[in-house]
N, C-alpha and C positions, 0 to 999 in steps of 0.2 A: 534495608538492603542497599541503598543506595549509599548512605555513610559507610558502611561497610567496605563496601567498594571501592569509596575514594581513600578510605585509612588505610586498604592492602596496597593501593599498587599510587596513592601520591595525592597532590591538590587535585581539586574539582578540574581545572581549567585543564590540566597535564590529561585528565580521564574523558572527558567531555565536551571541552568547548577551548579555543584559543581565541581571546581578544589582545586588540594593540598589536598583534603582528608587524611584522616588515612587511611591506604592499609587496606581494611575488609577481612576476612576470607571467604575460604568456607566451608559447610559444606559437609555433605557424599555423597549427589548425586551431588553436586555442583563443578563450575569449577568460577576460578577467574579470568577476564579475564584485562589484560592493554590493555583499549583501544587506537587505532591506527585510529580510524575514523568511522564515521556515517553519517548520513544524516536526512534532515527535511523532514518528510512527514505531507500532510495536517493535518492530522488527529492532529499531536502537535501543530502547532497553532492555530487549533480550539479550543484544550484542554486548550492551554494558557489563551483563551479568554473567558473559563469557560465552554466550552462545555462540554458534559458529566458529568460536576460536581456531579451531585446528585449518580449517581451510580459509578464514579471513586472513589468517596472520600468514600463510602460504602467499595469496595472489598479494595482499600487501608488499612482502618481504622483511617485516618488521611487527614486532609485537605493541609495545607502545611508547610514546605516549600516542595517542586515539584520540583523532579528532572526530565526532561520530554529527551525524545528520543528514539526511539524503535530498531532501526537498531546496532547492535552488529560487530564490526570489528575491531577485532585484536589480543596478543600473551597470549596466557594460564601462566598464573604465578603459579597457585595452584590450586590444586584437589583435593577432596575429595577423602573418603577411598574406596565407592561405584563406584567410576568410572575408568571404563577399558577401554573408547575411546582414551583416550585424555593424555595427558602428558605434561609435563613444558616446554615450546619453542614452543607447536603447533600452525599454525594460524588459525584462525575459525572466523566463519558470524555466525550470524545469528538473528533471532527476536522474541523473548518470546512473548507471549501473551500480548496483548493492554495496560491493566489494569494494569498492574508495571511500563514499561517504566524505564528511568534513564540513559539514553546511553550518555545523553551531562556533561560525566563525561570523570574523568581518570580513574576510575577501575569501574569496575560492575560486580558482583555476578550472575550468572544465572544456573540454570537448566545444567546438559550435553546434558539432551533430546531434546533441542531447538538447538544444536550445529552443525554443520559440517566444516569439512576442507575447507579452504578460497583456491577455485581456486589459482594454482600455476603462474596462466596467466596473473593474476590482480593485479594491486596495490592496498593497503588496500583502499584508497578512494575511486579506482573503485569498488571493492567491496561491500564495506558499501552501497552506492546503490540501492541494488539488493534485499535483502531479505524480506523486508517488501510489495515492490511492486510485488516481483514475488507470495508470497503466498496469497496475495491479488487475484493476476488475475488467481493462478490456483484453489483457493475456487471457484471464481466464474465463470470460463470457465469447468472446470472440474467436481466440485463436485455438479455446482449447473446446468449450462448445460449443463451436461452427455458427455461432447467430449470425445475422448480418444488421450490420447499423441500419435502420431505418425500416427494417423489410421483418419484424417481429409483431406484428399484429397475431391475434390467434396463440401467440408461445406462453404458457405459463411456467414459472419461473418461481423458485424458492431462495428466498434468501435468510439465510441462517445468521444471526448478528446483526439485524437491519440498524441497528444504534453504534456499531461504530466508524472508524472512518472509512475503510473501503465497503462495508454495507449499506450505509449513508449515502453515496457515492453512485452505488452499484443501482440501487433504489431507482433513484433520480433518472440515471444512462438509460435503465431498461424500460422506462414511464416515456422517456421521450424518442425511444425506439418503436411501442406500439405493445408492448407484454405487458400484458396482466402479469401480476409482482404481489404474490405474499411474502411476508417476513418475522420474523422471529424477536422478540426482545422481551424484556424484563418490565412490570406491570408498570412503574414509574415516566417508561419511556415511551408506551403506546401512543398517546396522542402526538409526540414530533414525530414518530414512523408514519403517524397518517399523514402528518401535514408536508413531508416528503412525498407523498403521492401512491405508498402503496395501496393496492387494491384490498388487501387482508392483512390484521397484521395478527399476531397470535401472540398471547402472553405464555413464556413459556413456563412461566411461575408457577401456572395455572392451569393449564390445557399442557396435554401431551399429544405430540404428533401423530403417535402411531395411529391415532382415529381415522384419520385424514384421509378422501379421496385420493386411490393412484393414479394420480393424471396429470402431474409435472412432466415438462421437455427437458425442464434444467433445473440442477440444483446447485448453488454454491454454497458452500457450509467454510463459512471465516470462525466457526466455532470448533466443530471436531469432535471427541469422544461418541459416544452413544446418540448424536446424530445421526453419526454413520451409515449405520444400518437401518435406523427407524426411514434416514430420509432414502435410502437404495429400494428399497418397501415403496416410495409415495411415486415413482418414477414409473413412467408410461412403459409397459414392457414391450421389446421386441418393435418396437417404436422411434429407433435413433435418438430415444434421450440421453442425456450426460449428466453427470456427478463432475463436481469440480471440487476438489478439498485444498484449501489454504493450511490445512494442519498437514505437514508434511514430515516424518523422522531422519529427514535424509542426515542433516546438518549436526542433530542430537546425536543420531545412531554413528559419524565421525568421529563426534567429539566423544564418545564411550568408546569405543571400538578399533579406531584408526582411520587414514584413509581409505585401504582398501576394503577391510573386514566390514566395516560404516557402508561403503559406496556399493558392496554387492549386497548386502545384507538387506540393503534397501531395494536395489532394483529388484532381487525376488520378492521381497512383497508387496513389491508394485504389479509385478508381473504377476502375481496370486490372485492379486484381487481386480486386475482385467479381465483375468480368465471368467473367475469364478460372474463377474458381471455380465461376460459374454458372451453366458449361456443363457441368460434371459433377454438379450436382444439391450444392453446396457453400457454406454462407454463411460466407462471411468480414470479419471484424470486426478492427478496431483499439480496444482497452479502456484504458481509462482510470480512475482513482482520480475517485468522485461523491459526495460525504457524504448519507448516506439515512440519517436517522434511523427508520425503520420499521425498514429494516434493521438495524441496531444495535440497536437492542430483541429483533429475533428472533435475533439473536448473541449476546447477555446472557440471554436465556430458557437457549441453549445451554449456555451456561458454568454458569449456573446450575445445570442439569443433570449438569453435568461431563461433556458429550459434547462438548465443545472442553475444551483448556486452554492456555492460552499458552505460546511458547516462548520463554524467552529466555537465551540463550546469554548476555550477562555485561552485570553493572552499570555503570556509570563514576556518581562523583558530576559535579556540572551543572561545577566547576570544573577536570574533564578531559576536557573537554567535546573539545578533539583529539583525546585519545586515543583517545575511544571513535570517533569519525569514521575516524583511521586504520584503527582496528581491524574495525571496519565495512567498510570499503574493501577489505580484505587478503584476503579469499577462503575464510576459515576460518571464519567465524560458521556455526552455526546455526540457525536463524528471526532473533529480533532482538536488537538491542541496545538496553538500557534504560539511561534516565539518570538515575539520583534526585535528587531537589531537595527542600532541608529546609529 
């Protein structure tokens, strides 16, 4: 897939990744940052492979060439006049909003508002990591099923895809929130799902859910299909629990259909399947990846702690920058893959 892709539309670097650039400026709210490391999350090799086209190339204003990468990690070289956080030497994470992207570079431009201090515990790779997946899972643990950080004792909690990186992640957040946390993965992966700290973990190889006591508050399903419905089943009825699905058509049903035919086509059945949840006393939600930097400070408090730790299942430098996308792609990673840049 991925040759494929760099033979339609040009070189690797043109599709993927820009090295040796001109050092760019920044301007007044803006911080320049040399990157030191990032990582592949799904979201970039779906984009590679066209996904979201119709509306990336919108807020962009340009089609390509694509610099693609969302995870931010590494040293402040220049700031603008506007900005009082940050200063020349600082290290900082973090992950701007979807629709930019450009981290599988050596310098990137961003926002200060998207910024915080790079845990003092972590290695830039370990690092890089963390911020795409953690604001991922606390949109959708948090903001979309009402938990609250710290105050989760008593809540049991499913997690659908506990082996990759926002399920990884998610695992971890809700262990050191106070929820009981089962999760889902594939027979090979069971034992790092426990040693992340879930309570249960279920091979789905193996076992099928629909057995399963319904007595979940929350479920997040970073997998999708015929989940669905088995896990809307395992959900405390008439109870105030939530369904959180990371598999969303909105971006697909776009790229088929148009903007607008895409963007209502979707909101009815989003709006279908509220309803239809919210006769048994069910909210269901569609999550999505929000950059919160509040949030990110209270995931570096974590780390800091060492009640998270990152997981990254293997390196690529920024110049095998395929490889690791393949490798990414293949079904064997566990949590994520990191890409160092020197």
């Amino acid at each position: 897939m991925l040759a494929m892709v760099i033979k339609r539309y040009g070189a690797a670097k043109d599709v993927l990744h820009a090295e040796h650039i001109a050092k760019p400026s920044a301007k007044v709210d803006e911080v320049l940052v040399r990157l030191k490391a990032t990582s592949v999350n799904p979201i970039e090799y779906k984009m590679r492979a066209g996904y979201g086209r119709k509306v990336f190339t919108k807020k962009r204003g340009f089609e390509f060439p694509v610099i693609l990468g969302n995870d931010v990690c590494g040293v402040v070289e220049a700031v603008g006049k506007k900005v009082l956080d940050f200063q020349v030497g600082d290290e900082i994470f973090a992950a701007p909003e979807v629709n930019g992207q450009g981290s599988y570079s050596e310098y990137r431009v961003i926002k200060s508002i998207y910024c915080v201090k790079k845990p003092d515990t972590l290695s830039f790779v370990d690092a890089a990591s963390i911020p795409y997946v953690a604001m991922t899972a606390w949109a959708c643990l948090v903001t979309r099923a009402k938990l609250r950080p710290g105050h989760c004792a008593g809540k049991k909690v499913l997690v659908h895809g506990g082996s990759g990186g926002i399920g990884s992640f998610a695992i971890q957040l809700l262990k050191a929130w106070g929820a009981h946390v089962t999760t889902t993965c594939s027979t090979k992966k069971i034992e790092r799902a426990r040693a992340l700290g879930a309570d249960c973990v279920i091979d789905y190889q193996q076992e099928d859910i629909s057995h399963m006591t319904s007595d979940f508050d929350v479920v997040l399903d970073t997998v999708g299909g015929a989940n669905e419905q088995k896990s809307l089943h395992l959900l405390k009825k008439h109870s105030n629990a939530h369904y959180v699905s990371l598999v969303i058509p909105v971006l697909s049903a776009i790229d088929n259909s148009g903007l607008l035919k895409g963007a209502i086509g979707s909101a009815i059945t989003l709006m279908r399947k509220k309803r239809a949840c919210k006769k048994n006393g069910i909210h269901y939600h569609w999550g999505m990846f929000k950059s919160n930097k509040d949030a990110l400070k209270a995931v570096k408090d974590l780390l800091d702690k060492h009640e998270i730790k990152p997981v990254v299942d293997k390196t690529f430098p920024l110049d095998q920058l395929a490889e690791a996308h393949n490798y990414a792609e293949s079904g064997n990673v566990f949590g994520k893959v990191a890409i160092e840049i020197h």
